[in-house]
N, C-alpha and C positions, 0 to 999 in steps of 0.2 A: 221379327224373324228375318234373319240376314236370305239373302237372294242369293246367295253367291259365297261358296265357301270354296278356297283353293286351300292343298297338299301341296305346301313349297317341300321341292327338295332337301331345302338344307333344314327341314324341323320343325317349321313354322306353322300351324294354320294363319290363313288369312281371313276374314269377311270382310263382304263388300254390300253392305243395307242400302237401297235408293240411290244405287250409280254411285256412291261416295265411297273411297277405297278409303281403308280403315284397318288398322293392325289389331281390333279392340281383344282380339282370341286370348284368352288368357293360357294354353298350354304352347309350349314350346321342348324339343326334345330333340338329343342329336341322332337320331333316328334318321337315316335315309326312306322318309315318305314317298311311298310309291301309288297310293290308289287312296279313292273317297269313294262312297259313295250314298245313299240316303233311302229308309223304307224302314216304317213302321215308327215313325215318329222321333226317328232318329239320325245322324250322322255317323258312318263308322270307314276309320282311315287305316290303312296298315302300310306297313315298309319292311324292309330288309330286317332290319334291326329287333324287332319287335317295338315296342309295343301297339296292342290296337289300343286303341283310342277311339273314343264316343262322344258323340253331344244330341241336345235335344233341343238345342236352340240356336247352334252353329258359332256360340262366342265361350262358353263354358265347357274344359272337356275334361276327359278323366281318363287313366290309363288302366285297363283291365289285367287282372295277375291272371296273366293266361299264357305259358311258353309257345310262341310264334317268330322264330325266326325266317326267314327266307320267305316273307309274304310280299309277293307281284303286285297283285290284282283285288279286288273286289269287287262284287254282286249282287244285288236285293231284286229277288223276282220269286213269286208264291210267297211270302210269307218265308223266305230263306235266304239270310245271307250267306256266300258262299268266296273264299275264299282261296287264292289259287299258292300253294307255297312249293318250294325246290323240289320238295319228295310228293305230291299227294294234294290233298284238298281239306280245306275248315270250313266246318258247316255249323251255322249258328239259329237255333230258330226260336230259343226262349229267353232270349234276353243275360241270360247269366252263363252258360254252358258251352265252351264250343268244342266240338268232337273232330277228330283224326280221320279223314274218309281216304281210302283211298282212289286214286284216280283211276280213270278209266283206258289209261295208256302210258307205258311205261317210257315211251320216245316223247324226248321237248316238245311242249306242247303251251297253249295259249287258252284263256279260260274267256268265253264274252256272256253277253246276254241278248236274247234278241226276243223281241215279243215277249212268249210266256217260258222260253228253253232258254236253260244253261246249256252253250256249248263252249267242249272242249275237244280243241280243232291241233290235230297233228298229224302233219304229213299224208294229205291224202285223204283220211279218212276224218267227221265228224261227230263227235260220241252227243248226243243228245239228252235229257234229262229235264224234267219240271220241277223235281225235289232237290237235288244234289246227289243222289243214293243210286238211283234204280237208270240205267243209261245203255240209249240203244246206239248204234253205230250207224254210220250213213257213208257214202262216198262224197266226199266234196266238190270233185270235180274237178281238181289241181293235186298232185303231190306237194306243194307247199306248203308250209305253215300262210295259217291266214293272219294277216294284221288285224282286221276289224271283222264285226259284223253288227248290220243295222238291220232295221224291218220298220216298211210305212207302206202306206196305202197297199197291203195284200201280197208284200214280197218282201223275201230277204233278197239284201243286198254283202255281197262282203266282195273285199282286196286281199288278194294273196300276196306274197313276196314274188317280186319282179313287177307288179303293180299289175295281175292280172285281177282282171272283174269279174264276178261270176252273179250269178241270178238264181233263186228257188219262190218256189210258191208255197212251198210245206217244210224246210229245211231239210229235206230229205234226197231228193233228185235236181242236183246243180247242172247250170250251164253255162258256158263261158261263157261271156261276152267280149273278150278283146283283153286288150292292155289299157291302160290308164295313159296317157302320154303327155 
């Protein structure tokens, strides 16, 4: 089982088994790969371009007939992958089927995962969600779009654009912390 699977831009998976880099991936595609990620005993990558792409063992992959252009981002948390595209969102939970959702804010927006929510973070406000489907709204704390967001020991953490910091204990009620410098 490779440790280490990268989404090269220009189409390539890569793995890397035991610190040894290794091209062994048998799929390659000109696809501008944007996102990986891994949950339920599986690998799944998307890009601009379409296709998703899967693997269960990070060297073998296969491309799913499923129209997906303009896909950012991807996500595995609950038992849902979720993916973030130009118009909307793809939500995947049984292996074969992925459905059209739409999202929960029609201004540019950024898809992350943090603990056990899907957030989708635009301008200000934070739309929250454990399924993909059902999403509550929160204030973030910044009118920026946020770059990231993480959670460890009992807090989320996220970076807004201008490199401001903010802090939550429940993803719900942020507070600044400063700038990044």
């Amino acid at each position: 089982r490779p440790s280490v699977v990268v989404a090269e831009g220009a189409g390539k998976l890569i793995t890397w088994p035991q610190e040894e880099p290794t091209d062994r991936s048998t799929f390659t595609t000109t696809n501008r790969l944007r996102a990986i990620t891994y949950g339920e005993g599986r690998f799944v990558a998307v890009g601009l371009d379409g296709p998703i792409v899967t693997s269960t063992n990070g060297y073998d992959w296969e491309s799913l007939a499923v129209s997906a252009e303009g896909l950012t981002d991807v996500h595995f948390g609950n038992g849902v992958f979720l993916a973030q595209r130009a118009s909307g969102l793809m939500r995947w939970t049984n292996g074969v089927d992925w459905t059209i959702e739409p999202e929960p804010t029609q201004v540019h927006s950024t898809l992350h995962l943090a603990r056990n929510y899907f957030v989708v973070a635009s301008k200000g406000t934070n739309f929250l969600s454990t399924d993909g489907l059902n999403w509550i709204a929160a204030s973030s704390g910044t009118t920026n779009n946020l770059y990231t967001i993480g959670y460890g020991r009992g807090t989320f953490v996220a970076v807004a654009i201008g490199n401001e910091l903010l802090t939550s204990r429940d993803a719900i009620t942020w507070e600044g912390r400063g700038k990044l410098e």
